[in-house]
Legacy VTK file of the C-alpha trace (Angstrom):
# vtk DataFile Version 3.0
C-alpha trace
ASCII
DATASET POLYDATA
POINTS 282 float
34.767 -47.592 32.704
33.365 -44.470 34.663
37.096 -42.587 33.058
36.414 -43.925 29.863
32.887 -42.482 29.765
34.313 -39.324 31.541
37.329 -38.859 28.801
34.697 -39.559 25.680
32.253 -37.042 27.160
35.377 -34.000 27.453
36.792 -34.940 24.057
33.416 -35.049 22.060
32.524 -31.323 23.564
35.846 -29.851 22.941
35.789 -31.176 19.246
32.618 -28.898 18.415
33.976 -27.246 15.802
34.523 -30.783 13.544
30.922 -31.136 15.028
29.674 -27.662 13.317
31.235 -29.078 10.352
29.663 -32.113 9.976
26.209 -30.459 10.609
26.663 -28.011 8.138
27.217 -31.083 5.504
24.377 -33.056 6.920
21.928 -30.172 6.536
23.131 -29.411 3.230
22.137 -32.597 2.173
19.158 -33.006 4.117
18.271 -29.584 2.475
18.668 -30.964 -1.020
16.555 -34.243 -0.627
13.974 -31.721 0.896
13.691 -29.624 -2.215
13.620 -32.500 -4.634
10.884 -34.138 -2.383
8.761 -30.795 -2.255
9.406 -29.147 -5.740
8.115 -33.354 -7.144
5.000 -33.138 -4.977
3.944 -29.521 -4.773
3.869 -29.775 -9.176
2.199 -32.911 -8.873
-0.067 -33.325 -5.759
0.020 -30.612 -4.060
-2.932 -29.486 -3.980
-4.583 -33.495 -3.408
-7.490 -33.596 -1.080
-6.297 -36.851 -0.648
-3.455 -35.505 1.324
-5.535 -33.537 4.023
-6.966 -37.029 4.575
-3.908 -38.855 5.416
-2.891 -35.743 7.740
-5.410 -36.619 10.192
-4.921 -40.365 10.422
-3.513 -43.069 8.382
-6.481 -45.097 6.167
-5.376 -47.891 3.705
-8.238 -47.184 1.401
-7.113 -43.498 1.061
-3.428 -44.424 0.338
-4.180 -46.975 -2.056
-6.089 -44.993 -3.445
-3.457 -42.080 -3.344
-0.847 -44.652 -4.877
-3.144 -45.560 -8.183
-3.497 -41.483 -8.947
-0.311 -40.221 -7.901
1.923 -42.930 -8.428
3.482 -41.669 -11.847
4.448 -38.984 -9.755
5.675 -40.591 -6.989
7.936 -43.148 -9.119
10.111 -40.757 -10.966
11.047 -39.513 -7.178
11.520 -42.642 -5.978
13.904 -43.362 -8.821
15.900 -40.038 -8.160
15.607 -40.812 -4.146
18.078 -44.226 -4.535
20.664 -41.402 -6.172
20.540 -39.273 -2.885
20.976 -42.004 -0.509
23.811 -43.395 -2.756
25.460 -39.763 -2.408
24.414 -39.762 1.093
26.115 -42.912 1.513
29.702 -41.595 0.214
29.072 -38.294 2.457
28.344 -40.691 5.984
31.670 -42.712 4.594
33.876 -39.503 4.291
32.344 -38.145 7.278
32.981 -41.136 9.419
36.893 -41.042 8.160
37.532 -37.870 9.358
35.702 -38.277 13.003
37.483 -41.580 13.398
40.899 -39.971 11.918
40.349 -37.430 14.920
39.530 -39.969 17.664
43.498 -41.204 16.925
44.522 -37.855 17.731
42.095 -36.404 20.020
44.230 -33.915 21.147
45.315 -32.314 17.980
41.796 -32.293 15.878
40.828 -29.056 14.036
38.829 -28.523 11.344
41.827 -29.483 9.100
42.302 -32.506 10.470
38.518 -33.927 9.657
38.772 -32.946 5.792
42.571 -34.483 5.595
41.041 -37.824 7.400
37.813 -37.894 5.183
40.410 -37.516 2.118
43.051 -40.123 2.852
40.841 -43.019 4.112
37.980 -42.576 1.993
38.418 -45.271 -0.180
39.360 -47.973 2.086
36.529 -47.134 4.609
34.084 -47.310 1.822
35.438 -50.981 1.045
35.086 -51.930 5.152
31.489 -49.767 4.926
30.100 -52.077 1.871
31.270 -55.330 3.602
29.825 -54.520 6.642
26.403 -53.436 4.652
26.380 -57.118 3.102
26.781 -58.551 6.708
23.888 -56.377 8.101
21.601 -57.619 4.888
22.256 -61.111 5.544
21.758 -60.454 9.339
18.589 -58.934 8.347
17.301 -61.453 6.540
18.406 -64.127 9.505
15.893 -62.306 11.436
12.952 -61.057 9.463
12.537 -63.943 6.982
11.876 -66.479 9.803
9.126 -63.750 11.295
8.049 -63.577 7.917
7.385 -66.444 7.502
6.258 -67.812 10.906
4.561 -65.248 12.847
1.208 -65.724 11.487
1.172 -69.554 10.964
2.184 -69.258 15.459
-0.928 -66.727 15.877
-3.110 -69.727 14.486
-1.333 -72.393 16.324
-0.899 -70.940 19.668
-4.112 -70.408 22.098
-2.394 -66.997 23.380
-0.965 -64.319 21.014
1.897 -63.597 24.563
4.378 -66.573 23.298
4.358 -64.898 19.510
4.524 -61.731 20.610
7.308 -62.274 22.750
9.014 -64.275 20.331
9.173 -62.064 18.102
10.334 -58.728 20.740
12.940 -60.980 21.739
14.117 -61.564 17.778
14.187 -57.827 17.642
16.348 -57.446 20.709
18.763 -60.358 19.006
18.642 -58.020 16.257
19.835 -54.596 17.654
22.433 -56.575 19.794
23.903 -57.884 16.376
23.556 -54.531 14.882
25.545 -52.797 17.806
28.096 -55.477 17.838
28.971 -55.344 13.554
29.076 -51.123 14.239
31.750 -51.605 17.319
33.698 -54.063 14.971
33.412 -52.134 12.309
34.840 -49.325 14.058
37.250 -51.344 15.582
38.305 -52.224 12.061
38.901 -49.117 11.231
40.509 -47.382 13.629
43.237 -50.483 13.216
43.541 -49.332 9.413
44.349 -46.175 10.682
46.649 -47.169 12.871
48.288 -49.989 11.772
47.942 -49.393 7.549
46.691 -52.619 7.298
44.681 -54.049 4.303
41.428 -54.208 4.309
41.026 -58.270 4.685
43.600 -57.549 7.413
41.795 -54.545 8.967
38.980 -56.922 9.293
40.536 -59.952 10.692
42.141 -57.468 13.805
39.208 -55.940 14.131
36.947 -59.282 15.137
39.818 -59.981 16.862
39.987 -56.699 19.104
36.604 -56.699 19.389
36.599 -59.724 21.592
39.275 -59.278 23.072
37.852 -55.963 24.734
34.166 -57.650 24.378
32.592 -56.886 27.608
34.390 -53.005 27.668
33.333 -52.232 24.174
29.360 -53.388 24.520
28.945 -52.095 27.896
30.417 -48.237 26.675
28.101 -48.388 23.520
25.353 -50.099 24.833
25.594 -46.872 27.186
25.572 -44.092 24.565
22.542 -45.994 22.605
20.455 -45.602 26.146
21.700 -42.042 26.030
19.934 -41.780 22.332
16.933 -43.054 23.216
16.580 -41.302 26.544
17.071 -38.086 24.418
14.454 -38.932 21.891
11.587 -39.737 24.501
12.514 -36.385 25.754
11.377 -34.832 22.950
8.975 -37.181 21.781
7.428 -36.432 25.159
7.456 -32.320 24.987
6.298 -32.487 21.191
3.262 -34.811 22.939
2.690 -32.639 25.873
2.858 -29.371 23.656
2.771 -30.110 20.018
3.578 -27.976 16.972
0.196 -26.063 16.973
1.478 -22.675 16.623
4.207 -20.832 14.521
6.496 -20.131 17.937
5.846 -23.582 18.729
7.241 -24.397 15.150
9.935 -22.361 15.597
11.122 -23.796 19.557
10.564 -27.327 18.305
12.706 -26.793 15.182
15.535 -25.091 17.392
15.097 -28.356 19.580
15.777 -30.858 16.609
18.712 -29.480 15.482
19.758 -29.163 18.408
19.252 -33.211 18.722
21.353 -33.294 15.646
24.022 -31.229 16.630
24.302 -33.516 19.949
23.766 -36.543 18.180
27.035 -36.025 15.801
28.645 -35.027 19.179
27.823 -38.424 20.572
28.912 -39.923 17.649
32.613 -38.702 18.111
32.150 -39.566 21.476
31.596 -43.637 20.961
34.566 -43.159 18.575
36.873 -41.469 21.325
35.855 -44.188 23.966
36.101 -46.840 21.206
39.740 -46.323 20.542
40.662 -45.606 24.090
39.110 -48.988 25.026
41.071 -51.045 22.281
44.485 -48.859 23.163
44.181 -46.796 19.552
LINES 1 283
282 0 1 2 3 4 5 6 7 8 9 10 11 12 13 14 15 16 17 18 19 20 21 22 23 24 25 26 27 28 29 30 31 32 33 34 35 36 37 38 39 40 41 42 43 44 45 46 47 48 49 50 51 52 53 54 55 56 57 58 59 60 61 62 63 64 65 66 67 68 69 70 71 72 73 74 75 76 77 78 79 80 81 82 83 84 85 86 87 88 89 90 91 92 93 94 95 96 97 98 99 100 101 102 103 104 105 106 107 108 109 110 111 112 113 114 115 116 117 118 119 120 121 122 123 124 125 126 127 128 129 130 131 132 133 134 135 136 137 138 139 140 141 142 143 144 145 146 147 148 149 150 151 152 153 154 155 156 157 158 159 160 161 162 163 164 165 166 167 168 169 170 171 172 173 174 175 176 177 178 179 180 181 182 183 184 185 186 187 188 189 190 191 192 193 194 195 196 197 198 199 200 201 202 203 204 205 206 207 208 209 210 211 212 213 214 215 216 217 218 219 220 221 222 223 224 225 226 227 228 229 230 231 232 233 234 235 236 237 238 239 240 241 242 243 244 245 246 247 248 249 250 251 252 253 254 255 256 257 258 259 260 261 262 263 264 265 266 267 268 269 270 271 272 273 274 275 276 277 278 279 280 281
């Protein structure tokens, strides 16, 4: 396993370039939801005392009351907000086509090689990315309905509030576990499309079935770069604690720092999808 790590680590640096790239499309993106989202509420509310409030803290009666003034300003944005995440959507599926074309050729990837892998499996990873998003709904619902709906009747029932509150933590651990093991097979499913040419019922089917096949490799290497994502953001959740953004350097050094995150982040990214297909033989 300590190769596999070692191999996904080398190939994800050397592939920076694809890395820029993907950045560069990211921000642009992240740059246009910005300006819609500022031009909508500088016209509107801009200039809302009720806004200073909510900097300092967060109070229910000021946001409510927020919502009933503002909110025919805030609805037209919200409205023009499910646009951008659809777009944003077709972007993450194109994106993820051409880092997972690249992690079946690790050696040969240029810059080339992400836009002709977006291109050519766009369509067919868009049809694995929507049944996957069903899957995750329904495993959403599996989990939060019941905590919904049970939570507070087992507050009133139980003496202690430790057996609901653990309950519950150890729903949301169920949760992520399921959520890390639909990504690998997705992957998995996808990087056998690539592969193989396989439909995408068929893409599927080998997909579950690689995955547990390889069940024990493929959690333990993910389950390894997810620690490395958290251990990074509780890095800098911790210097933007010790520190904070109080001054314009300290704006400046802290917006270095998370791009910087985001640049590494799309970096480990093509590095789960490197150790991914060199687990499963790809």
């Amino acid at each position: 396993m300590s190769s596999v790590f070692s191999k996904a680590f080398k190939t994800g640096t050397s592939q920076w370039r694809v890395a820029a790239i993907v950045y560069f499309v990211q921000f642009c993106l992240a740059l246009t939801l910005g300006m819609e989202v500022h031009n909508v509420l500088g016209a509107s509310i801009g200039k809302s005392l009720e806004i200073n409030k909510l900097l300092a803290h967060y109070d229910h009666t000021v946001f409510s009351d927020f919502l009933k003034v503002h909110g025919a300003s805030i609805t037209p944005l919200i409205g023009q907000l499910r646009w951008l995440l659809l777009i944003w959507l077709l972007f993450s599926v194109f994106i993820d086509a051409g880092l997972l074309y690249g992690a079946t050729e690790p050696e040969q990837v240029k810059g080339s090689t992400f836009w002709q892998g977006g291109a050519r499996y766009f369509f067919p990873f868009l049809k694995i990315s929507l049944v996957f998003l069903v899957l995750v709904l329904i495993w959403t619902a599996l989990i939060f309905v019941p905590i919904a709906m049970f939570l507070q009747p087992a507050l009133d029932y139980f003496t202690s509030e430790i057996i609901p509150v653990w309950t519950v933590l150890g729903l949301l651990v169920l949760y992520v576990v399921g959520l890390i093991k639909f990504f690998i097979w997705s992957v998995v499913s996808r990087l056998y499309h690539i592969q193989m040419g396989a439909t995408v019922p068929g893409s599927l089917k080998n997909g579950r079935r690689i995955f547990w096949k390889n069940k024990g490799a493929l959690l333990t290497f993910t389950f390894g770069f997810f620690a490395l994502q958290v251990l990074l953001f509780v890095i800098y959740w911790w210097l933007e604690s010790m520190s904070g953004m109080t001054t314009p350097v300290l704006i400046a050094v802290f917006f270095v720092l998370q791009q910087a995150f985001v640049f590494f982040r799309i970096q480990i990214r093509q590095m789960v999808y490197d150790g991914i297909a060199a687990i499963v033989g790809v």
